[in-house]
C-alpha positions in Angstrom: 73.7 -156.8 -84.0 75.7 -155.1 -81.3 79.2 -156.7 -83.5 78.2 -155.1 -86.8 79.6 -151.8 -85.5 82.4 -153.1 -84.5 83.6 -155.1 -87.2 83.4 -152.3 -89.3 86.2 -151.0 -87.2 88.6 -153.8 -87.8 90.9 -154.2 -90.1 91.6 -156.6 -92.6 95.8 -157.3 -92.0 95.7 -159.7 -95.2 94.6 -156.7 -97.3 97.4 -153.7 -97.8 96.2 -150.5 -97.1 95.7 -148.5 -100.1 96.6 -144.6 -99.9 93.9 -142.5 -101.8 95.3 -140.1 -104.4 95.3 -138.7 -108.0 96.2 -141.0 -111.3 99.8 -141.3 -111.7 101.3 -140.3 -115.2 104.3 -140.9 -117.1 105.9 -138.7 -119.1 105.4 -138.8 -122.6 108.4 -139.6 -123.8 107.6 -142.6 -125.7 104.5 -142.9 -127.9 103.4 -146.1 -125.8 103.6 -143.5 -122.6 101.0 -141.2 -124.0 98.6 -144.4 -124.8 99.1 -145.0 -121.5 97.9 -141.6 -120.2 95.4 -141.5 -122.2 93.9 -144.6 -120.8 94.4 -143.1 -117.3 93.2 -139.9 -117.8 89.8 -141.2 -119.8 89.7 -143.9 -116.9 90.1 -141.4 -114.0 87.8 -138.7 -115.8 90.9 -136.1 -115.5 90.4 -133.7 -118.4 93.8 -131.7 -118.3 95.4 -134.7 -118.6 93.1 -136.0 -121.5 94.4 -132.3 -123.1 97.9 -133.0 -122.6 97.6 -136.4 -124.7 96.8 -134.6 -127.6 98.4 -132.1 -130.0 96.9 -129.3 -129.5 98.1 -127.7 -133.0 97.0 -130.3 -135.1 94.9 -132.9 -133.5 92.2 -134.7 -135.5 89.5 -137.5 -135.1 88.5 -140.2 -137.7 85.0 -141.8 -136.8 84.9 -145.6 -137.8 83.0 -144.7 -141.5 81.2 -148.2 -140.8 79.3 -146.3 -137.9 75.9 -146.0 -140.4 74.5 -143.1 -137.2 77.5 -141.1 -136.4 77.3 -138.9 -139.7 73.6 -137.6 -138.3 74.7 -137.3 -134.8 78.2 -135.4 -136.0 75.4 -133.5 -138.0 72.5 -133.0 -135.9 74.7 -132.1 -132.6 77.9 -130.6 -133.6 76.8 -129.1 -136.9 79.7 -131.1 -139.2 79.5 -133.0 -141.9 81.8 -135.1 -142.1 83.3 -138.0 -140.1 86.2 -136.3 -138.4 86.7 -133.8 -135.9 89.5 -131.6 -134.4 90.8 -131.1 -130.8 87.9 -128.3 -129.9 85.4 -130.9 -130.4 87.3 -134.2 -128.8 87.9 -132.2 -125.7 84.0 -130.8 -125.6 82.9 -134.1 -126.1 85.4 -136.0 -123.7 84.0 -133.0 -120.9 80.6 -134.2 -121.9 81.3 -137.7 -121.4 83.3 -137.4 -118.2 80.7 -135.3 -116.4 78.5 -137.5 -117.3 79.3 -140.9 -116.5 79.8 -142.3 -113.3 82.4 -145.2 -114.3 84.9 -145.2 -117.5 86.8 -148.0 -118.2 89.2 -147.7 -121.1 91.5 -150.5 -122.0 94.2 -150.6 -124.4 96.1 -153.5 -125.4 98.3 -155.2 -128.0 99.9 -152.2 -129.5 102.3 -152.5 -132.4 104.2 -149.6 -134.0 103.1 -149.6 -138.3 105.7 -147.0 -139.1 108.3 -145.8 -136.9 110.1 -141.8 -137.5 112.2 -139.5 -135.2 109.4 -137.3 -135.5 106.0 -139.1 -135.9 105.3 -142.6 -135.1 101.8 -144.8 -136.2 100.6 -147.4 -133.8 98.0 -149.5 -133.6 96.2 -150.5 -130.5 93.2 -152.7 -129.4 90.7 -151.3 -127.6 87.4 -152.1 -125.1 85.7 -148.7 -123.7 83.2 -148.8 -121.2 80.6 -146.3 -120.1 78.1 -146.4 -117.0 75.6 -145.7 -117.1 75.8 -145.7 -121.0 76.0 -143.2 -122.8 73.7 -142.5 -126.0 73.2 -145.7 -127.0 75.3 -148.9 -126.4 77.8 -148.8 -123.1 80.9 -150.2 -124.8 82.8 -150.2 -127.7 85.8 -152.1 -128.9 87.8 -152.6 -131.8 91.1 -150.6 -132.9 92.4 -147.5 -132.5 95.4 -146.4 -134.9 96.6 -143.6 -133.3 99.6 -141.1 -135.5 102.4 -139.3 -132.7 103.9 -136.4 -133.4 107.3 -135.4 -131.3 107.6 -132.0 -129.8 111.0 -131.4 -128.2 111.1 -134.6 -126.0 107.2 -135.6 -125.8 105.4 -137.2 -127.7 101.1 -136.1 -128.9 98.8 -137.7 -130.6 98.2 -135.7 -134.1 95.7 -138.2 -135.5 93.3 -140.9 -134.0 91.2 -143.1 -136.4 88.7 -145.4 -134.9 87.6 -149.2 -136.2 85.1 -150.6 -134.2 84.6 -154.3 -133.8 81.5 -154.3 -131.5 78.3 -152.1 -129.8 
C-alpha cells in the first residue's frame, strides 16, 4: 500500500512523453487537407476550425434521403422541410453536438477525387462517426460522404456535403 504512491511517481522510460496541446491543422490548400481538418476539428470538438472547413457563402448539407426519420426531426426541430440544410444550421448543429458529447471520433478514409477543376473538385470519402454518449438515437454512423470543394484564392472549402449512410 505504502508503493502505490510511489509508483505513480515513476515514470515509464519505454513510453515517450507526450506534450499536451491543441489539434494541429494543415492548410487547406488541397481538397484532401480540408477533409483532413474536418476530421480533426469534429474529433477535437474545435468549432472555429469546423467553420473554417466550410464555405461560408455557399455551404449546403444533403441528408442521406434513405434516413426514413430525419425529414420529421429536420421538421419538428429546425422548422425545414426538406432534406438539406445550409451553413447556419451545420454549425448550430455541430455546437450542439460538440457540447454535448464527451468523445467524437470521426474517421475518414479511402477518398477518391470523381471530378477534378481549378476551381471546384468532387470527392468521395468513406466514413465511420462516433458519438459518446450517443446522441439521439444510435452512437455511430458510417457510410459515404461525397463532399464538392470550391477554391478561394489558394484554399480550398467545402460548398456541398451529401451524406449515404451504410449503417446505425
Amino acid at each position: 500500500m505504502i508503493l502505490l504512491p510511489l509508483l505513480g511517481a515513476c515514470k515509464n522510460v519505454f513510453l515517450p512523453e507526450v506534450e499536451e496541446k491543441g489539434a494541429e491543422y494543415y492548410d487547406p490548400v488541397k481538397p484532401e487537407y480540408v477533409v483532413k481538418n474536418l476530421e480533426i476539428a469534429y474529433t477535437s470538438k474545435d468549432i472555429e476550425a469546423y467553420r473554417r472547413c466550410l464555405d461560408v457563402d455557399s455551404f449546403v448539407f444533403y441528408f442521406d434521403p434513405s434516413q426514413s426519420d430525419i425529414k420529421d426531426i429536420l421538421r419538428e426541430r429546425w422548422g425545414i422541410d426538406s432534406l438539406v440544410w445550409g451553413y447556419n444550421e451545420e454549425i448550430r448543429s455541430a455546437e450542439q453536438i460538440f457540447s454535448y458529447a464527451d468523445e467524437i471520433l470521426l474517421s475518414l478514409t479511402n477518398g477518391s477525387p470523381i471530378e477534378e477543376g481549378e476551381a471546384t473538385s468532387t470527392w468521395v470519402w468513406d466514413y465511420y462517426l462516433r458519438i459518446d454518449p450517443p446522441y439521439e438515437g444510435s452512437g455511430y454512423a458510417s457510410g459515404r460522404a461525397v463532399f464538392t470543394f470550391v477554391k478561394k484564392g489558394e484554399y480550398w472549402y467545402i460548398r456541398k456535403w451529401q451524406d449515404f449512410r451504410s449503417g446505425r
